[in-house]
NULUM-605004 format. One record per atom (N, C-alpha, C): x, y, z negated. Coordinates in steps of 0.02 Angstrom, whole numbers, padded with zeros to 5 digits, always signed. Layout:
BEGIN
XYZ
...
# end
This chain:
BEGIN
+04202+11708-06535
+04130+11711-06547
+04116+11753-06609
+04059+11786-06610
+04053+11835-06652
+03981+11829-06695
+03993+11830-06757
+03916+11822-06790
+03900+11870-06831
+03816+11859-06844
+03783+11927-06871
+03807+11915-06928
+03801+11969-06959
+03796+11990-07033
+03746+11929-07062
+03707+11918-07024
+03661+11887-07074
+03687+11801-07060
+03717+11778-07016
+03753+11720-06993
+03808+11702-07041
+03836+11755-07068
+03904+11761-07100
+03879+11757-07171
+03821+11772-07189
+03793+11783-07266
+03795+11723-07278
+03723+11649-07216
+03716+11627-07221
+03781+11554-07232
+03835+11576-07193
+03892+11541-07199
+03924+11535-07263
+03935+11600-07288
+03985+11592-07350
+03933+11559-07393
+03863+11574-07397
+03807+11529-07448
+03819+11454-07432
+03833+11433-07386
+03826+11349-07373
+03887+11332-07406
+03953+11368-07386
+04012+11342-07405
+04006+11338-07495
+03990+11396-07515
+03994+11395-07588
+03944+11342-07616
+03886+11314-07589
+03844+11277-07597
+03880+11205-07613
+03938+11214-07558
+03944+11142-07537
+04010+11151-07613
+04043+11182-07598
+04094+11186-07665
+04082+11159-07704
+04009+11204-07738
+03980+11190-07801
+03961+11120-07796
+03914+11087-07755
+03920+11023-07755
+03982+10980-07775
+04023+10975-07736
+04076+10927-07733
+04106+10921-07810
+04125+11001-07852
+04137+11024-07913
+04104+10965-07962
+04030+10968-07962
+03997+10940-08000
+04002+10868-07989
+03998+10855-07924
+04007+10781-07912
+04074+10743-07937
+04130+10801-07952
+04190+10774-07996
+04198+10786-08066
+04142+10817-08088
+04143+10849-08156
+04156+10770-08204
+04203+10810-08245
+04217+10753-08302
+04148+10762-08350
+04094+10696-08348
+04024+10696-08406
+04042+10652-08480
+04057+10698-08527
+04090+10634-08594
+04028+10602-08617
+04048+10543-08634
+03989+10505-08647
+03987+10458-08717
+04056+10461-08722
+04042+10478-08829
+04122+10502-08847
+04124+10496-08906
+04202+10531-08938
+04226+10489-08970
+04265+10466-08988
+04323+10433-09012
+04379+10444-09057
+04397+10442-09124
+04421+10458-09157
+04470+10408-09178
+04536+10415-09189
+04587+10376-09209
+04611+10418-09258
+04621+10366-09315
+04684+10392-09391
+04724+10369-09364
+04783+10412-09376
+04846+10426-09366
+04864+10411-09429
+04925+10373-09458
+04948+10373-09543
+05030+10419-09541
+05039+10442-09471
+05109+10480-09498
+05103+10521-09449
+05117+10583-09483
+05116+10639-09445
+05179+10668-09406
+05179+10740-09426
+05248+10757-09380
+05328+10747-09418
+05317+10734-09505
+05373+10721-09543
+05346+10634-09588
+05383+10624-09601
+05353+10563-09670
+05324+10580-09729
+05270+10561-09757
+05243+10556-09791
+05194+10633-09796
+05178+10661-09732
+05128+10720-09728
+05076+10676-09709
+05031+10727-09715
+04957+10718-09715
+04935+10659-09669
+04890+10626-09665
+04866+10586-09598
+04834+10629-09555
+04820+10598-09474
+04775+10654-09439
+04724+10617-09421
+04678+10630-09387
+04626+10627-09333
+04641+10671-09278
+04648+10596-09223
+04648+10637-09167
+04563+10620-09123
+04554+10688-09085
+04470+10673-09062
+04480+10659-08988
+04461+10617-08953
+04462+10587-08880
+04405+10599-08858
+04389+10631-08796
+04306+10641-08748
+04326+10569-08705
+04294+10539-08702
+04258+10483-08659
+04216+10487-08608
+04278+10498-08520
+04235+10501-08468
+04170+10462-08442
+04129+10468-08437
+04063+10409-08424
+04072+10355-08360
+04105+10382-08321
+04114+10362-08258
+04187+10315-08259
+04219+10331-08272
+04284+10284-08282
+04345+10249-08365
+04291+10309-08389
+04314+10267-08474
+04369+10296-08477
+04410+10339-08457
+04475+10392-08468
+04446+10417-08519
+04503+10445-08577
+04497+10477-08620
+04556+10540-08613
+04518+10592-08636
+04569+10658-08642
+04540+10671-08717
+04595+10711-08745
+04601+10742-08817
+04547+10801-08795
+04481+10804-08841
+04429+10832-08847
+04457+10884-08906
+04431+10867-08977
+04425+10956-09015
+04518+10946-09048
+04485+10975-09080
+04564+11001-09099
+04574+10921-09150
+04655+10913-09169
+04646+10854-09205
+04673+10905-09281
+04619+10860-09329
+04626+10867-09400
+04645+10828-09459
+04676+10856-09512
+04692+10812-09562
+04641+10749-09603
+04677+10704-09602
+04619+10672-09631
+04604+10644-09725
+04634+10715-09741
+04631+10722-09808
+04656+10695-09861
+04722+10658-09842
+04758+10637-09864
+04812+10581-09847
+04849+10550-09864
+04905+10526-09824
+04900+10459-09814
+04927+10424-09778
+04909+10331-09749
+04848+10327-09727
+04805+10357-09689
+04734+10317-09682
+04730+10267-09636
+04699+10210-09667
+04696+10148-09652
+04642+10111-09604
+04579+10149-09621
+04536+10134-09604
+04460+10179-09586
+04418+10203-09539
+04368+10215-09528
+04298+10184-09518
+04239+10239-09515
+04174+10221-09523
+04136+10256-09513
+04084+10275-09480
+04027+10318-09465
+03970+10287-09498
+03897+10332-09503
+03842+10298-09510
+03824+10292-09444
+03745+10276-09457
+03702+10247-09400
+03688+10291-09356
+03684+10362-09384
+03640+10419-09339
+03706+10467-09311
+03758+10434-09325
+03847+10459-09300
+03848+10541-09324
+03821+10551-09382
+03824+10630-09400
+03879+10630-09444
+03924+10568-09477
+03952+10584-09541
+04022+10526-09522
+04075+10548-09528
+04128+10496-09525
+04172+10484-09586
+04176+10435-09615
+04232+10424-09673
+04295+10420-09638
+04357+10435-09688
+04400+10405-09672
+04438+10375-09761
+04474+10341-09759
+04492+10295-09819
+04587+10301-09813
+04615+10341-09864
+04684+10355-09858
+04703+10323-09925
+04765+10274-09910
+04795+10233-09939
+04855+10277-09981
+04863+10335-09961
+04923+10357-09988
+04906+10420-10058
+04849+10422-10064
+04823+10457-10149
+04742+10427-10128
+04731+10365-10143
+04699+10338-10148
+04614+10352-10140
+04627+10384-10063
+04542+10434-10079
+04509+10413-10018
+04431+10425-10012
+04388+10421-09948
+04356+10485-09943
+04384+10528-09876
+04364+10592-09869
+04306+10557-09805
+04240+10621-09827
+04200+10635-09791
+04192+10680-09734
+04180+10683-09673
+04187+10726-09616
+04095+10740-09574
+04080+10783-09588
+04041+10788-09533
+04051+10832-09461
+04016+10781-09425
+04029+10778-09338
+03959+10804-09320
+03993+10870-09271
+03977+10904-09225
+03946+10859-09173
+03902+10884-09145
+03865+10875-09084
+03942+10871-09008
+03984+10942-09036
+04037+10925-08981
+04112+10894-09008
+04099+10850-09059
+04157+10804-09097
+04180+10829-09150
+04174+10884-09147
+04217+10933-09206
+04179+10916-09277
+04251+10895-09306
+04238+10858-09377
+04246+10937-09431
+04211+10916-09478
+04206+10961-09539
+04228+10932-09594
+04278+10939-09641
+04284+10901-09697
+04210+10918-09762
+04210+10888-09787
+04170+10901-09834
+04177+10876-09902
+04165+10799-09923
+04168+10805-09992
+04220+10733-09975
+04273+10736-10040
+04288+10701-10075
+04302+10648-10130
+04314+10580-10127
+04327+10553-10186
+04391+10509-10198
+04409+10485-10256
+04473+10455-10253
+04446+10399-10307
+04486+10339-10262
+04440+10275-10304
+04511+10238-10344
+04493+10179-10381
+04520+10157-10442
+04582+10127-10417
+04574+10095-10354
+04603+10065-10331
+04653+10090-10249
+04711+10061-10210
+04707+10053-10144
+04660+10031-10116
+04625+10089-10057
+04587+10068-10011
+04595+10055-09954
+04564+09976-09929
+04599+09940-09876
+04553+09952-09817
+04469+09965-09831
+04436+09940-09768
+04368+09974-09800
+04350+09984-09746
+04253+10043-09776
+04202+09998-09742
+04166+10011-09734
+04085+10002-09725
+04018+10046-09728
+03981+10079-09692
+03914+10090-09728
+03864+10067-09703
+03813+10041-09750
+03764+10008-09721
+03723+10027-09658
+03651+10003-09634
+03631+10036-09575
+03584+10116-09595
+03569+10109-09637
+03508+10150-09673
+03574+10240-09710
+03630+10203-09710
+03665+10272-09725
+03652+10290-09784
+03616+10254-09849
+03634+10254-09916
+03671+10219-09944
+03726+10179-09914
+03788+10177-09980
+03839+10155-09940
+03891+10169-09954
+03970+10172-09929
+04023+10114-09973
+04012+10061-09939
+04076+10010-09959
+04127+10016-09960
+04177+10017-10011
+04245+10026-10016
+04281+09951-10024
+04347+09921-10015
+04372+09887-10053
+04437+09882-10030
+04471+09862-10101
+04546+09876-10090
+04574+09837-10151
+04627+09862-10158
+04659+09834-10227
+04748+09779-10201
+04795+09790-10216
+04859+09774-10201
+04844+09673-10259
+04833+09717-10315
+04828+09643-10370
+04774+09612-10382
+04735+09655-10399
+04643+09643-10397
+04612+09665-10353
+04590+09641-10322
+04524+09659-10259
+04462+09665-10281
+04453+09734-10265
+04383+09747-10285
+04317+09779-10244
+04261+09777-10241
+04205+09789-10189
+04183+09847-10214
+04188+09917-10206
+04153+09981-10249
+04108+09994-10203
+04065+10016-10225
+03990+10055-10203
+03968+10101-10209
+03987+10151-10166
+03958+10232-10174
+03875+10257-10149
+03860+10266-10200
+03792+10288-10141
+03799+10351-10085
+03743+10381-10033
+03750+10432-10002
+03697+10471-09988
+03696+10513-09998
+03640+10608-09986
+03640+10618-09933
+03618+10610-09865
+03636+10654-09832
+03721+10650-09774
+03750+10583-09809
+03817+10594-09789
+03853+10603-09862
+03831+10653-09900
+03872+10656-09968
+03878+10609-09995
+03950+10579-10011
+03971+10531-10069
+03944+10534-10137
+03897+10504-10158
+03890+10510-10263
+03957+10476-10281
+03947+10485-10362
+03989+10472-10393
+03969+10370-10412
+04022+10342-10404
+04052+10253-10409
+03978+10230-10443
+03936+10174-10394
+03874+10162-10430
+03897+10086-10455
+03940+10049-10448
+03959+09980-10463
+04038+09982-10437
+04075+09923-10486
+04132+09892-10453
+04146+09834-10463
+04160+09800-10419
+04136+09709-10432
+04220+09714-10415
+04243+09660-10454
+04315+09629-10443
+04309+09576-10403
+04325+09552-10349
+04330+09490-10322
+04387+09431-10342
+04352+09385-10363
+04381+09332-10410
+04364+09243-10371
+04409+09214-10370
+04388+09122-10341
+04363+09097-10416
+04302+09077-10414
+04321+09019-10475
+04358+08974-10486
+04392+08979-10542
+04441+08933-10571
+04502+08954-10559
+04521+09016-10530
+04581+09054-10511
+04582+09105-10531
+04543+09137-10586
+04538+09190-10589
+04596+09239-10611
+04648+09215-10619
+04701+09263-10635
+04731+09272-10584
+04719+09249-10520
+04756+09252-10454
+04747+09317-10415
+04780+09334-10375
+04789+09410-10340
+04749+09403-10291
+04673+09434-10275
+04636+09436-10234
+04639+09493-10197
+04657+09488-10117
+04693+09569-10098
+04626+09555-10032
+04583+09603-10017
+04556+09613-09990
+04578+09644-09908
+04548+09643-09852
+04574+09678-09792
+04515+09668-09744
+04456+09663-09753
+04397+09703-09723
+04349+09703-09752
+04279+09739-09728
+04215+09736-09744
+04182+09764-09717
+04103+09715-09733
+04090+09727-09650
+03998+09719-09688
+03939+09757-09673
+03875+09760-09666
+03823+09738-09650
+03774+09674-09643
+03741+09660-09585
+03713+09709-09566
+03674+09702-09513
+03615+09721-09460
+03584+09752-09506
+03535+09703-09530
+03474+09725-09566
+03484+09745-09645
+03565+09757-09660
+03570+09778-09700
+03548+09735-09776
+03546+09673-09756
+03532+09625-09832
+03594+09621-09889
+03666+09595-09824
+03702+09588-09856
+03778+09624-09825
+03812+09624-09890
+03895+09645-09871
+03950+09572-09857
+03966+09577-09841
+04028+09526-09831
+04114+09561-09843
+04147+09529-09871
+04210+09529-09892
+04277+09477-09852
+04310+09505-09839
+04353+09446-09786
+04427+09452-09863
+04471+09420-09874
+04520+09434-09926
+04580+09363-09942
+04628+09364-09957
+04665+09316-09967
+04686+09307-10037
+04710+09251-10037
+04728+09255-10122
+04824+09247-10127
+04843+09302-10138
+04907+09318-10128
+04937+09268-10163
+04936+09248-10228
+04960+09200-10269
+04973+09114-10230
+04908+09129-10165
+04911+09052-10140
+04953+09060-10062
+04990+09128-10067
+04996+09131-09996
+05047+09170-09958
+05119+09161-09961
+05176+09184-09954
+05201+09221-09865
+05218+09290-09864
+05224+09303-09803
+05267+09284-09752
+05312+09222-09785
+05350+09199-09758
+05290+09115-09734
+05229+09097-09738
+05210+09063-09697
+05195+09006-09763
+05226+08998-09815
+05208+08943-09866
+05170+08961-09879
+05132+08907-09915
+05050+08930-09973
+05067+08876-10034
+05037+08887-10087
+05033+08847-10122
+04972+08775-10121
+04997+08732-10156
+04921+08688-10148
+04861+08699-10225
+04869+08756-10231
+04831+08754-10309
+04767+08780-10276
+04755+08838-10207
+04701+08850-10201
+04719+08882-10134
+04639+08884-10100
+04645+08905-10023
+04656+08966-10017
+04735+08985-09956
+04743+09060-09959
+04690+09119-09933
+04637+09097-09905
+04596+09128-09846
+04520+09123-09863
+04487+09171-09887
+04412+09180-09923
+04357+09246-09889
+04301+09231-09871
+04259+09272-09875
+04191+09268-09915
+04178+09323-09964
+04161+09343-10020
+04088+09365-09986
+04025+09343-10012
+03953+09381-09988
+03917+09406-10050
+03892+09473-10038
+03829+09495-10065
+03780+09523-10052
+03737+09486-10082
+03658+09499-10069
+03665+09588-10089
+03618+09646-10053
+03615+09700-10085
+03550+09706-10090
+03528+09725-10150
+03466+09712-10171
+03425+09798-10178
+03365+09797-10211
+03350+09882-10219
+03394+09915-10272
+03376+09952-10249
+03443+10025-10273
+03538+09996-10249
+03530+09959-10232
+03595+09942-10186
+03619+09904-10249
+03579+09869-10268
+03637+09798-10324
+03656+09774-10277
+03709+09711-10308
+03740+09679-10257
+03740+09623-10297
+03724+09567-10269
+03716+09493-10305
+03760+09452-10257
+03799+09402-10302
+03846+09370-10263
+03795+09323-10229
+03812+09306-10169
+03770+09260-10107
+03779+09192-10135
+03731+09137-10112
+03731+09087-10161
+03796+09034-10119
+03854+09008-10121
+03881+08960-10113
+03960+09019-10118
+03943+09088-10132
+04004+09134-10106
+04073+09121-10170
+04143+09128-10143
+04154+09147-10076
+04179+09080-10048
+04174+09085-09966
+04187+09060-09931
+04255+09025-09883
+04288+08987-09874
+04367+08973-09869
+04372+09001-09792
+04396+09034-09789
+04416+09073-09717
+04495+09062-09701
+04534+08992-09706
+04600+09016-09628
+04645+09031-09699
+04707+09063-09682
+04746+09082-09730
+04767+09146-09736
+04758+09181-09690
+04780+09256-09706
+04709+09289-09655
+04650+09295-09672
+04585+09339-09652
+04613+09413-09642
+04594+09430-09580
+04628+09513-09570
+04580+09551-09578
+04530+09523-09537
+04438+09565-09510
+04409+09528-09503
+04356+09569-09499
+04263+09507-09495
+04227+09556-09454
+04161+09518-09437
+04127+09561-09391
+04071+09507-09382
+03987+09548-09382
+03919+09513-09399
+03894+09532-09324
+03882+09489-09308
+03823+09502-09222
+03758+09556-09245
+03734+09570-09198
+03667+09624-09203
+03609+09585-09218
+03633+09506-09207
+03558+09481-09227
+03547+09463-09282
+03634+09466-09339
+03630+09450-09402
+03618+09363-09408
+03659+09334-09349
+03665+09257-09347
+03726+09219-09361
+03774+09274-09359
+03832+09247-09340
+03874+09285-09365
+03950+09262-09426
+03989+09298-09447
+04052+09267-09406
+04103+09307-09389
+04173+09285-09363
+04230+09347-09396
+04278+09295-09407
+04331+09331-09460
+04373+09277-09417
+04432+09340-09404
+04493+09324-09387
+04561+09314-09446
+04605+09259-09420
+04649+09236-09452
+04726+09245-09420
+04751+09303-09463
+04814+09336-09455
+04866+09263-09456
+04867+09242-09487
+04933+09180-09515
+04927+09123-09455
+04855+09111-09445
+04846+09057-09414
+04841+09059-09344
+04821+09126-09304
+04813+09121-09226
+04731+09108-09230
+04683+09120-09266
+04613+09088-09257
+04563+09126-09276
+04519+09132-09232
+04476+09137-09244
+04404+09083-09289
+04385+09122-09341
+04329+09053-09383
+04268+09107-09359
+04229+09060-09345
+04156+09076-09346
+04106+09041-09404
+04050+09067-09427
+04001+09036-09485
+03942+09063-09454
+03890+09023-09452
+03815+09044-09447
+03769+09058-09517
+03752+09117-09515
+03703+09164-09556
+03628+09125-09586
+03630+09094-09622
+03604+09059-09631
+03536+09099-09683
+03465+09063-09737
+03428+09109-09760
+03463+09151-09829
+03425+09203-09854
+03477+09206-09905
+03555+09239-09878
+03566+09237-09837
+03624+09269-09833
+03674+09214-09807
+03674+09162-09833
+03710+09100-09840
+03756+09083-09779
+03823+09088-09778
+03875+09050-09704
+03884+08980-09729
+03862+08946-09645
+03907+08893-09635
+03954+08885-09616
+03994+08855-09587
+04062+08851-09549
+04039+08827-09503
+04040+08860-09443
+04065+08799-09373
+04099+08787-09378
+04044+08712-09367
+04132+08641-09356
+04144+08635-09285
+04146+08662-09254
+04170+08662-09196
+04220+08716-09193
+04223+08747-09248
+04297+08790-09257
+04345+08759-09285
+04413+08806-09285
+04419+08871-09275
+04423+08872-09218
+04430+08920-09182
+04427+08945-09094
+04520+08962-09098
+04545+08960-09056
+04605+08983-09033
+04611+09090-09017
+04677+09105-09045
+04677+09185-09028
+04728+09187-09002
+04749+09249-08992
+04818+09258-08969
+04870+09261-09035
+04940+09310-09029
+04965+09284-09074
+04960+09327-09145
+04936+09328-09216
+04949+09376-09257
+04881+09433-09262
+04823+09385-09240
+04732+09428-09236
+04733+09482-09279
+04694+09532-09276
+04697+09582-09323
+04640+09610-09333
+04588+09626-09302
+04538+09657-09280
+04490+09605-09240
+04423+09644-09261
+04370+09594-09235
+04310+09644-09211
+04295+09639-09155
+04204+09682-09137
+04176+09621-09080
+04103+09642-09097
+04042+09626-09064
+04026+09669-09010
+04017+09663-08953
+03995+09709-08903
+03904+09727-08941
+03862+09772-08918
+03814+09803-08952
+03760+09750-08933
+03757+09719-08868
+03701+09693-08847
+03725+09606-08890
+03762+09614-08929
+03771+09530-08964
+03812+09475-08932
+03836+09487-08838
+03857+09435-08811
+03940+09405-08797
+03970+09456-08824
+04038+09452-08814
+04087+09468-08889
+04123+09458-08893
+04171+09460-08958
+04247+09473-08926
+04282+09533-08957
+04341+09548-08924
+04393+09549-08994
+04438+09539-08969
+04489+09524-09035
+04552+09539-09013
+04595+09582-09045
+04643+09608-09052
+04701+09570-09087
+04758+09558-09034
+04827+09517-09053
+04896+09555-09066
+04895+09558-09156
+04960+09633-09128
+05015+09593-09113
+05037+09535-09116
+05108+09527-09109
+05106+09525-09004
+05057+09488-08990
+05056+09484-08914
+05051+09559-08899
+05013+09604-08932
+04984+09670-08886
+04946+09659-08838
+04884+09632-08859
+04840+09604-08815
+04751+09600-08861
+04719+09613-08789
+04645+09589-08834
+04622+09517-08788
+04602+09494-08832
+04576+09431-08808
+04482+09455-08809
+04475+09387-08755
+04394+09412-08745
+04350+09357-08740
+04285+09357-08794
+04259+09272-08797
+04184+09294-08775
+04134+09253-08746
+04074+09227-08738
+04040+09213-08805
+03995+09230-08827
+03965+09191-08851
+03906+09159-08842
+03887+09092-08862
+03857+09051-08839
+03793+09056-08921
+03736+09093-08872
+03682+09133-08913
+03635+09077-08973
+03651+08995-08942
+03612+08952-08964
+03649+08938-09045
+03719+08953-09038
+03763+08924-09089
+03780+08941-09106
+03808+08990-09096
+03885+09062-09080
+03948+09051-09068
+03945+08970-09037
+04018+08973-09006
+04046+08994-08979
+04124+09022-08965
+04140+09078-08945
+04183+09043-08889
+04183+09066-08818
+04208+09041-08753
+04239+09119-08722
+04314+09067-08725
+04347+09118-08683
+04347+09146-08604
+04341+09215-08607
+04329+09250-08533
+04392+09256-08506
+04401+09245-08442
+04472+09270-08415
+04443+09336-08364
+04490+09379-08357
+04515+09439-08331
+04499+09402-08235
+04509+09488-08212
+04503+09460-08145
+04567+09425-08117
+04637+09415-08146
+04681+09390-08145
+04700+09293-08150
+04643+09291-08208
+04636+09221-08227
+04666+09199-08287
+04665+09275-08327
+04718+09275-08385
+04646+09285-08444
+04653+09240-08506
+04622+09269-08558
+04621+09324-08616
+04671+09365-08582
+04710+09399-08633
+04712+09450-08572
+04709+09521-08631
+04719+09584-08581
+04761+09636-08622
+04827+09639-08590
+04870+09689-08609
+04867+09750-08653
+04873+09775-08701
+04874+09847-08729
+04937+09891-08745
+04938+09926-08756
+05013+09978-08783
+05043+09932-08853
+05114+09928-08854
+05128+09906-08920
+05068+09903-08974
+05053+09833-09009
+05044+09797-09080
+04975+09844-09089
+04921+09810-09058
+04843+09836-09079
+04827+09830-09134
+04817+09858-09206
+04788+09827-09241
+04712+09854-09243
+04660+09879-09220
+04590+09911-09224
+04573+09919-09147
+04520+09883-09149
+04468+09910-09084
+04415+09932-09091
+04360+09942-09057
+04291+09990-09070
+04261+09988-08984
+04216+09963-08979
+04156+09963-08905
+04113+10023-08920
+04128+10047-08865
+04094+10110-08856
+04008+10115-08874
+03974+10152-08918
+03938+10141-08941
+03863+10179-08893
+03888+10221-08831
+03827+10223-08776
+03807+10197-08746
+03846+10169-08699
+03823+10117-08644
+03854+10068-08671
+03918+10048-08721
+03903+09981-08733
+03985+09960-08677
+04005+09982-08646
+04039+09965-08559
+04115+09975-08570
+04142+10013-08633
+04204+10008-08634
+04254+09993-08706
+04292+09982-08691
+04331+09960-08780
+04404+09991-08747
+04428+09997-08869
+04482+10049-08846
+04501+10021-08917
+04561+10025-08895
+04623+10000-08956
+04648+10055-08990
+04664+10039-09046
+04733+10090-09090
+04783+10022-09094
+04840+10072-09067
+04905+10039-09048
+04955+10078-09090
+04974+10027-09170
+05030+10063-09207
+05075+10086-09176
+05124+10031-09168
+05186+10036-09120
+05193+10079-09061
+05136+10106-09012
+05140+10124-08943
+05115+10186-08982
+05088+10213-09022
+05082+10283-09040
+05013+10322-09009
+04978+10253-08980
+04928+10278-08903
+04851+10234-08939
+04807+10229-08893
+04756+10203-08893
+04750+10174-08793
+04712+10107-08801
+04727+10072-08734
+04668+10082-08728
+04611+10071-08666
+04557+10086-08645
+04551+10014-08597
+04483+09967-08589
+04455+09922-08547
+04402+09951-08538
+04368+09918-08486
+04329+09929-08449
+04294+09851-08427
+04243+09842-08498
+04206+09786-08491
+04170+09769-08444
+04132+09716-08391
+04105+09691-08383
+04021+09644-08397
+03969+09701-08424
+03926+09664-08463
+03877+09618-08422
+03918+09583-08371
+03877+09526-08352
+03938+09458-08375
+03999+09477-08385
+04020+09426-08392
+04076+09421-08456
+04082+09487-08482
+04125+09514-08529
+04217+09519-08517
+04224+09505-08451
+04287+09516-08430
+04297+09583-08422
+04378+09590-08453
+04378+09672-08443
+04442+09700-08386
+04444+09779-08383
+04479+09766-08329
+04510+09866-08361
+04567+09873-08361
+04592+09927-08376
+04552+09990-08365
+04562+10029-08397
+04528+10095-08358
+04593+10144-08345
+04581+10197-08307
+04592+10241-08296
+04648+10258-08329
+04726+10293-08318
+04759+10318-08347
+04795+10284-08417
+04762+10232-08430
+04762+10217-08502
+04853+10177-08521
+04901+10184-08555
+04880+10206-08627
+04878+10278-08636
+04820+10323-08687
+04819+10379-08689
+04850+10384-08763
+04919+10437-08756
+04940+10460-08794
+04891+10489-08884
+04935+10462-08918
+04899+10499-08992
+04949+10513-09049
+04931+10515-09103
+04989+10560-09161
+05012+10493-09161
+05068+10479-09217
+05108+10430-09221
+05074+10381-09295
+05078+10292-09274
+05071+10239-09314
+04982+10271-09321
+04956+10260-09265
+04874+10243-09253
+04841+10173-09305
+04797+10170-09341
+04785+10124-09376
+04714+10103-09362
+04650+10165-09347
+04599+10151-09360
+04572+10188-09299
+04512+10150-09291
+04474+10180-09209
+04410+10175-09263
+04347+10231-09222
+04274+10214-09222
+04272+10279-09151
+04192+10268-09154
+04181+10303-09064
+04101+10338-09104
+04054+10391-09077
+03998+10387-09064
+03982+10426-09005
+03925+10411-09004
+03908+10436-08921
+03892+10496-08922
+03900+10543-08867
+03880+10624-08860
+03813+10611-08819
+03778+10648-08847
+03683+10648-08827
+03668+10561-08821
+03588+10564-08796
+03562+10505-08818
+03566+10458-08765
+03589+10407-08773
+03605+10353-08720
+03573+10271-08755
+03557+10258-08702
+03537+10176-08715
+03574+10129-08690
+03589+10083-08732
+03656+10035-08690
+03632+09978-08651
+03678+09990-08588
+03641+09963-08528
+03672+09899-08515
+03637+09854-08492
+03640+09787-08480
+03670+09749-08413
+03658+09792-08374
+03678+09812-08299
+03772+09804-08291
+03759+09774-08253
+03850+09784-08233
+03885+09855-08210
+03930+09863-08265
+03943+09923-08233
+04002+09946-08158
# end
């Protein structure tokens, strides 16, 4: 059978039509970026990196997006973005500095300004408003520094508070997170008191090994200690983490297997639930809030596992979710210590995995917070991963909807 010229035009137009369709209908759409510190590079003791991950929308796979960059110095421990995801810190333990990065629209980080603080830095923060940058660190003394910010630019050290127990004050206060509310009133401090608290599992009985530290931040960013602060948290506090409604603090306990929860009281003020501590897996490390407030995921490095809780909005008790398996606990690449929920839709979480060299990827559930692997995952990264944060590419609202 034989067709016109104009039969044959119309043919190869449908086929290419249809191509182009199908093309697009498989097109990989990133739907935010993802950044992991790396603390060892290709020899010992070189630079740290950043590696940059695109985040498929459709299945939560991650592929290596821009190029990966130094992160300005060696060990970095810990990351942080602001609110409007234009500016990323990172905090390197190994010449004691917090380099500034600004982020591209297509991930690509820019270094920009530098500072190097008094102390080891363990853990960052910046508030919601993106004028001042929490530091704290310290091996003997633990201390809370306060940078203000321009723009993203670091000023020069506007306060440094030592964190101290009353009546202990010569004791080794070693800090290992910090964390912002919501509305930006107050900072919180998670920290142990080394003197009370041996890594072989003893403590002393002179004082509690396990403390979280509050301050009020007042105008021009003072910081006033919170009235009853600090607080007895467990024996070895790893991380903390504040709900979106600014009701509820939960700090995980490395030594103990536990999760503690406290309700946000006026003033700033935690109580303890007594209906805690909650049970974790083994060796907690890491702590996040899903965005919409209802779920709490927590990271187990000795299991290699995230655990996944409910929370119960009246109280903030935290109720464990099981997997579609019937398991409460969901597998990751060798020894998680950092997770991060995707900050567009809200729908996926992703580990830094020291040991496995990778980052693990779930695929939440936001009707019930059970998660369920994604795609491909563990995705390869530089070596001894420490720190995750994510922001989203273009403007997305996080959806409530099951995905």
């Amino acid at each position: 059978m034989k067709f016109s010229k104009l039969s044959q035009l119309f043919l190869v137009s449908s086929i290419g039509l249809l191509v182009a369709t199908l093309l697009t209908a498989c097109q990989i759409v990133t739907i935010d970026y993802v950044f992991v510190a790396d603390s060892k590079g290709a020899t010992t003791g070189s630079a740290g990196q950043i590696n940059i991950f695109a985040v498929d929308s459709e299945s939560g796979a991650m592929r290596l997006g821009a190029a990966t960059v130094s992160s300005g110095g060696t060990a970095p421990v810990a990351l942080a973005v602001t609110s409007d995801y234009a500016n990323l810190y990172v905090a390197n333990q190994g010449n004691n500095s917090v380099v500034h990065f600004a982020i591209a629209a297509n991930g690509v980080l820019t270094q920009k300004d530098t500072i190097t603080t008094s102390f080891v830095p363990s853990s960052i923060a910046v508030n919601p408003a993106g004028t001042y940058l929490f530091v704290v660190g310290g091996t003997s003394q633990g201390n809370l520094a306060t940078y203000p910010l321009s723009s993203g630019t670091i000023g020069a050290i506007q306060s440094l508070t030592p964190l101290a127990v009353s009546g202990f004050a010569s004791d080794s206060i070693v800090p290992t997170g910090v964390t912002v509310m919501a509305n930006g009133d107050a900072v919180y401090v998670s920290a142990y008191d080394l003197s009370a608290y041996n890594p072989g599992g003893s403590t002393s009985s002179t004082a509690n090994p396990g403390w979280v530290f509050g301050y009020n931040i007042g105008s021009g960013g003072v910081l006033t200690a919170t009235s009853g602060s600090p607080w007895k948290a467990g024996v070895k506090p790893s991380g903390l983490a504040v709900d979106p409604t600014n009701s509820f603090l939960y700090v995980t306990d490395f030594a103990s297997n536990q999760l503690i929860g406290y309700t946000i009281q006026s003033n700033s003020v935690l109580n303890f639930m007594t209906n805690g501590p909650f049970k974790t897996g083994n060796e907690p490390t890491a702590v996040a809030i899903d965005p919409r407030g209802k779920y709490i995921y927590v990271t187990n490095e000795l299991d290699s596992s995230v655990s996944a809780y409910q929370i119960n909005l009246s109280n903030g008790t935290p109720s464990t979710v099981a997997n579609a398996t019937g398991s409460s606990t969901n597998t990751t690449d060798t020894q998680p210590v950092a997770l991060v929920i995707d900050p567009a839709l809200g729908r996926f979480v992703y580990t830094a995995n020291y040991l496995g060299n990778s980052a693990s990827g779930f695929r939440l559930n936001t009707d019930t917070g059970a998660m369920t692997q994604t795609q491909s995952t563990p995705y390869p990264s530089s070596a001894r991963p420490t720190a995750i944060v994510a922001v989203p590419h273009g403007n997305h609202a996080v959806q409530s909807v099951t995905p």
